[in-house]
C-alpha positions, 0 to 999 in steps of 0.5 A: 638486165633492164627489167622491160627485156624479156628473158632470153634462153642460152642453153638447155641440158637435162639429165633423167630427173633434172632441166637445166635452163641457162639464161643470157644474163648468166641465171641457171635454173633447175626444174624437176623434169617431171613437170614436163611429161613429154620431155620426161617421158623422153630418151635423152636423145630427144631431150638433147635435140632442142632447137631455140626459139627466135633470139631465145625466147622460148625452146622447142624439141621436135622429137616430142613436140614440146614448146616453152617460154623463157618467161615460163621457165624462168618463172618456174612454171610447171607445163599444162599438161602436169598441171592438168594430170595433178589435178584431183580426178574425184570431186570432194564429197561436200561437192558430190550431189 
């Protein structure tokens, strides 16, 4: 693969705890389903019913309305939304006035 192409999505597949992403240069990567709280909190049939985004640069589910990037997965990105829902709710007590 020439380092300037993006990388291009073949093939997703999920079970109740796992996303598997295969790519066009023959990479797999599995991420824990979790990190993808629509998708996660999805029936496999919405997880199965996935649809590629242009040439494969990205995924879409529209039973759940998720969208991800090649680059993301490939990268091992966790979506926003996770992110967002681990963060810490309180703030420390050095912080609190």
């Amino acid at each position: 693969m020439n380092f300037s192409e993006k990388p291009r999505v073949k093939r997703v597949r999920s079970n109740a705890s796992t996303l598997t992403v295969d790519f066009e240069d023959g990479r797999t990567h599995q991420l824990p389903l979790i990190w993808y709280p629509r998708l996660f909190n999805a029936t496999q049939a919405e997880r199965n019913n996935w649809k590629m985004i242009g040439p494969g640069v990205g995924v879409h589910w529209p039973d759940v309305d998720e969208d991800l990037s090649a680059d993301g997965l490939l990268a091992g990105r966790p979506s926003i939304e996770y992110l967002r829902q681990s963060r810490p709710t309180r703030k420390p007590a050095s912080l609190a006035a």
